[in-house]
BABADREN-957224 format. One record per atom (N, C-alpha, C): residue number from 1; residue in one letter; atom name; x, y, z. Coordinates in pm, whole numbers, plus 32768, in hexadecimal, padded with zeros to 4 digits. Each point is the difference from the previous one (the first is absolute). Layout:
DOZA; pos; code; site; u; v; w
DOZA; NUM; A; CA; X; Y; Z
...
% end
This chain:
DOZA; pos; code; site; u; v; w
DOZA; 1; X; N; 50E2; DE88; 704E
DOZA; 1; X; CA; 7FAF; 7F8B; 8019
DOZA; 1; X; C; 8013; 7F9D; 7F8D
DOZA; 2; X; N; 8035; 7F71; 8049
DOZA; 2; X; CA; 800E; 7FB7; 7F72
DOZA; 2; X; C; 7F7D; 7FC3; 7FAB
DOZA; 3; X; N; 7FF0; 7FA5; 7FCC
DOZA; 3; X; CA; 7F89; 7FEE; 7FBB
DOZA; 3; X; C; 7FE5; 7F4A; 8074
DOZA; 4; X; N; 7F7C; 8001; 7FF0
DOZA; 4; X; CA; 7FAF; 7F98; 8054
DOZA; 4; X; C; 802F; 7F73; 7FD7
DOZA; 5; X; N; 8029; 7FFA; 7F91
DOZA; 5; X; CA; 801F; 7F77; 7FAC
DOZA; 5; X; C; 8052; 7FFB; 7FA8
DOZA; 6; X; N; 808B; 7FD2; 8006
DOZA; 6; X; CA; 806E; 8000; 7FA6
DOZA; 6; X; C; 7FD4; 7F98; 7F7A
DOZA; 7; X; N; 8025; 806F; 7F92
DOZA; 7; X; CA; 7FFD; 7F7F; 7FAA
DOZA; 7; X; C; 805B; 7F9C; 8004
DOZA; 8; X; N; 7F9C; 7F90; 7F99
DOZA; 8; X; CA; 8052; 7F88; 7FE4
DOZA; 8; X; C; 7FFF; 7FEB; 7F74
DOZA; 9; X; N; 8090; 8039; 7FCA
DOZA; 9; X; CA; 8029; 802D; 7F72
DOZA; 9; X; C; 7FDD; 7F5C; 7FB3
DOZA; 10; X; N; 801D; 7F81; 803D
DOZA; 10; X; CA; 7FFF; 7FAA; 7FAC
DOZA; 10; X; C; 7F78; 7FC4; 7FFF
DOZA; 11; X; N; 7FA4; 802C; 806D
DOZA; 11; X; CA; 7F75; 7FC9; 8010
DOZA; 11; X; C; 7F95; 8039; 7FA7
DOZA; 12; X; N; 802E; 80AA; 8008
DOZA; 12; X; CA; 7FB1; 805E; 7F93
DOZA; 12; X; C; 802E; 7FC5; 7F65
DOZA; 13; X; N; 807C; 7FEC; 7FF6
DOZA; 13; X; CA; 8013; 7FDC; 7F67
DOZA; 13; X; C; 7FDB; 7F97; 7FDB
DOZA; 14; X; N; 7FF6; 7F8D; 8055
DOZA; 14; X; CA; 7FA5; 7F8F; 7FD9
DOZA; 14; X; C; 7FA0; 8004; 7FD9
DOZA; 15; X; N; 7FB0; 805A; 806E
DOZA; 15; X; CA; 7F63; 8018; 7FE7
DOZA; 15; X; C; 801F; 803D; 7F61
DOZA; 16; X; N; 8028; 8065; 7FF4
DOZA; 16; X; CA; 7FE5; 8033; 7F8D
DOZA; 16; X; C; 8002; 7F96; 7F77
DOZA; 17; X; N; 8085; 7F92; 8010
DOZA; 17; X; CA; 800B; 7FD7; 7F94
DOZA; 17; X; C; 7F84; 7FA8; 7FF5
DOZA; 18; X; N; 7FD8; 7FC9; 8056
DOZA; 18; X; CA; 7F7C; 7FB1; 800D
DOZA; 18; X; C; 7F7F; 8055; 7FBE
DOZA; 19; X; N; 8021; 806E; 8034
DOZA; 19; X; CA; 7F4C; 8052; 7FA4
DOZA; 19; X; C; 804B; 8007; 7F9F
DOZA; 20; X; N; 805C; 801A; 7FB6
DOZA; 20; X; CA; 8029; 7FF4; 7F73
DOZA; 20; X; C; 7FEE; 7F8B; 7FD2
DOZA; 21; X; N; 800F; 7F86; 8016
DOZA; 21; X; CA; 8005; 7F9C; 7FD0
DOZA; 21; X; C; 7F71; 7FBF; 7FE3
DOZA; 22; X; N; 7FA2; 8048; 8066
DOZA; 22; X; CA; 7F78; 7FD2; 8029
DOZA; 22; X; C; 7FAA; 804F; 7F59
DOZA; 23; X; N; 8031; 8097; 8049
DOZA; 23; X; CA; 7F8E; 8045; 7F7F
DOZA; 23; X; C; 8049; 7FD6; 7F66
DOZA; 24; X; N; 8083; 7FD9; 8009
DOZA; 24; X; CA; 8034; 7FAA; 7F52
DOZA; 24; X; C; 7F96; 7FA3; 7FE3
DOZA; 25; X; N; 7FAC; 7FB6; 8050
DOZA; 25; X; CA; 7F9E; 7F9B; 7FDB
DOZA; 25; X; C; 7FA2; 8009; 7FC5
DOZA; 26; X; N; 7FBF; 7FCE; 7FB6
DOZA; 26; X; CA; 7F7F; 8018; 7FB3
DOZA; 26; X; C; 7F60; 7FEF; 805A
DOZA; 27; X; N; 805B; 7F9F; 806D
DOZA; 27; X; CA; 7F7A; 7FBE; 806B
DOZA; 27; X; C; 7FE5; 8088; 8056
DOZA; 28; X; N; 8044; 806D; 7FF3
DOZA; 28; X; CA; 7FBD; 8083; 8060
DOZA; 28; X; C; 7F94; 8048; 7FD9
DOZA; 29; X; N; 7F8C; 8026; 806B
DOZA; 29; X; CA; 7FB8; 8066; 7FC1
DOZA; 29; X; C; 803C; 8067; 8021
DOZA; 30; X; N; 7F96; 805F; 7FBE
DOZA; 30; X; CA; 8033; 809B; 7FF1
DOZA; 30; X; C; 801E; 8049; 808B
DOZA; 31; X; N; 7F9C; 7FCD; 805F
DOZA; 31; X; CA; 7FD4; 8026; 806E
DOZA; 31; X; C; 8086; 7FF1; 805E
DOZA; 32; X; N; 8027; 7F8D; 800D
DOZA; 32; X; CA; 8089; 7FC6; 8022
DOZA; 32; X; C; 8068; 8022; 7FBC
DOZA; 33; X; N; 7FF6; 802A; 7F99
DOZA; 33; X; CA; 8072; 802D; 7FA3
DOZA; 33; X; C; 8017; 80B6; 802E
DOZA; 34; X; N; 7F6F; 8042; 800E
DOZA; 34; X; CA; 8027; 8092; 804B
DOZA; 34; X; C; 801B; 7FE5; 8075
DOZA; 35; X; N; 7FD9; 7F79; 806B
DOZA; 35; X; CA; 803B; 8039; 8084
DOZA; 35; X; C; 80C5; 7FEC; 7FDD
DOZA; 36; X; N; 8030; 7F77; 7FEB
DOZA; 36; X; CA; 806B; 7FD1; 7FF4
DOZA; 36; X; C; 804C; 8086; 7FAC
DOZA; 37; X; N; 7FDD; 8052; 7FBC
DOZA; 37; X; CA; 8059; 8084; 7FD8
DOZA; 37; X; C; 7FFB; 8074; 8064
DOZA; 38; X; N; 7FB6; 801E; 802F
DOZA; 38; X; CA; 7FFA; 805E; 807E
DOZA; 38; X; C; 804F; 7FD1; 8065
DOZA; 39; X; N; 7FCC; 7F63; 800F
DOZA; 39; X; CA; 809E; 7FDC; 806A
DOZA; 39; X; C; 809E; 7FED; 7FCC
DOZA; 40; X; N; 7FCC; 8017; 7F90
DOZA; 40; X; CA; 80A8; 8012; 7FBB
DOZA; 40; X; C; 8042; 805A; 7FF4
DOZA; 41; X; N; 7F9F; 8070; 8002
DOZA; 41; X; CA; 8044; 807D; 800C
DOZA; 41; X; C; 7FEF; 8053; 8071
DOZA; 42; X; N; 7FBD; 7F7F; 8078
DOZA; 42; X; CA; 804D; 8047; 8081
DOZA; 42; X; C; 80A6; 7FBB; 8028
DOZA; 43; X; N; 7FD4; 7F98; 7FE2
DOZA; 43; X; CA; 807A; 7FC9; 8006
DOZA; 43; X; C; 80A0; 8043; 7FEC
DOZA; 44; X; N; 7FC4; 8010; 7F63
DOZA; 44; X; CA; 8091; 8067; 7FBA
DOZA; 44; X; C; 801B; 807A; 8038
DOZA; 45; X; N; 7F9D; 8026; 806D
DOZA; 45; X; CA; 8019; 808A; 8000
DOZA; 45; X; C; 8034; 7FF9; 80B6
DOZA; 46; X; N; 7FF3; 7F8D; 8028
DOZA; 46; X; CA; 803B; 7FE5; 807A
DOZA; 46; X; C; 80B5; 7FEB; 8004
DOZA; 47; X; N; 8005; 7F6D; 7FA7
DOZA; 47; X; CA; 8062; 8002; 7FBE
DOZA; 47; X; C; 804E; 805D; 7FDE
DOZA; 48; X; N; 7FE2; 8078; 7FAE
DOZA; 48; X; CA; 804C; 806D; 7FC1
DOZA; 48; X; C; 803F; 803F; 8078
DOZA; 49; X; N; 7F9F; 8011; 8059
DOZA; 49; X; CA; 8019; 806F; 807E
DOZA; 49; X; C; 8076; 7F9A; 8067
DOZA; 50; X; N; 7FF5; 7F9F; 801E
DOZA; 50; X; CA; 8068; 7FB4; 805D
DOZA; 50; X; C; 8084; 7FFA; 7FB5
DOZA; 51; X; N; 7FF0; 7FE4; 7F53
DOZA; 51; X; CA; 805A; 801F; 7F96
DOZA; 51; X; C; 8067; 808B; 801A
DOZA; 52; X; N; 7FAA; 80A9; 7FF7
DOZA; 52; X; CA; 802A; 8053; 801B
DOZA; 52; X; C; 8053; 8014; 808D
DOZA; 53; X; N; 7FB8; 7FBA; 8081
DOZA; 53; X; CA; 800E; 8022; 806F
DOZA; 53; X; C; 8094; 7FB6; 8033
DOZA; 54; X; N; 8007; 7F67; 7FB4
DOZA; 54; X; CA; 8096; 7FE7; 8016
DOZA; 54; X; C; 8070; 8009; 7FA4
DOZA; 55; X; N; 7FB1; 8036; 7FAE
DOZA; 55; X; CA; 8092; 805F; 7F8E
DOZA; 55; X; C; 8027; 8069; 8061
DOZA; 56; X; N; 7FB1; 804E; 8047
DOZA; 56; X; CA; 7FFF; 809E; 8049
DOZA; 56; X; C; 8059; 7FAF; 806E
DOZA; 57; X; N; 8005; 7F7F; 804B
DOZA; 57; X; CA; 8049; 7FF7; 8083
DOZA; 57; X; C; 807B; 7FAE; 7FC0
DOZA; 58; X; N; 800D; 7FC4; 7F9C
DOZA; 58; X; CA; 809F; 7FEA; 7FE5
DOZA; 58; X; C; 802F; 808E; 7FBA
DOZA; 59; X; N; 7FBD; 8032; 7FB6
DOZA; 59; X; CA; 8041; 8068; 7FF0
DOZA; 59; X; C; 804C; 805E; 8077
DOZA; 60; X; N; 7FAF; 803B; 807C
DOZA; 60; X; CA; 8030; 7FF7; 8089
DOZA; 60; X; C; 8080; 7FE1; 803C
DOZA; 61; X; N; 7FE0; 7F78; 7FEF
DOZA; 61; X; CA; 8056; 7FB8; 802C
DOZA; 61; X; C; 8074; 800E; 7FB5
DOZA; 62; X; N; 801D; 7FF2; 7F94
DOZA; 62; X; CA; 8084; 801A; 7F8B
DOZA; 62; X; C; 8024; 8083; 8013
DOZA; 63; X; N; 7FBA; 8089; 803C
DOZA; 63; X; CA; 8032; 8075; 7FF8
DOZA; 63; X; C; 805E; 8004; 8098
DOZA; 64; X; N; 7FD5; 7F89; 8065
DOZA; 64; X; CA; 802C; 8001; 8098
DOZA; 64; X; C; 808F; 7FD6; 7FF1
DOZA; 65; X; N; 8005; 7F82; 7FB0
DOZA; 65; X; CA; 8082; 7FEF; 7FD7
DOZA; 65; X; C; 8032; 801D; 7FBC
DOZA; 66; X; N; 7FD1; 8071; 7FA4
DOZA; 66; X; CA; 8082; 8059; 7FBC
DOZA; 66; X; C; 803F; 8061; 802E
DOZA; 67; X; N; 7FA8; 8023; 8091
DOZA; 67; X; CA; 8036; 806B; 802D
DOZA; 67; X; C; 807E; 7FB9; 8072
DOZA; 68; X; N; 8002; 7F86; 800F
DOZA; 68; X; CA; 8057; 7FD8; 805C
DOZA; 68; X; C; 809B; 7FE4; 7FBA
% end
């Protein structure tokens, strides 16, 4: 079963650089400053996994054509 919603590698990294750029500010509270890291480190951990998942299918793929 595939997953409900493909990521979007350049939409998630935006977001991310944006809560980075946001909590760099002095104008954040704390409150906003813990949500914007929790979404940062769902982020990264989405990221990592689509990261892993198309290293795992070119890798795949490079073993299909070595065998040809």
């Amino acid at each position: 079963m595939k997953s409900a919603k493909p990521i979007d590698y350049r939409k998630l990294s935006a977001e991310l650089e944006e809560l980075t750029n946001s909590m760099q500010s002095s104008d954040i509270d704390i409150d906003s400053a813990a949500e914007a890291y929790e979404r940062g480190l769902q982020i990264i951990d989405l990221l990592e996994t689509h990261l892993k998942t198309t290293q795992n299918k070119v890798n795949r793929l490079k073993a299909s054509f070595d065998k040809q």
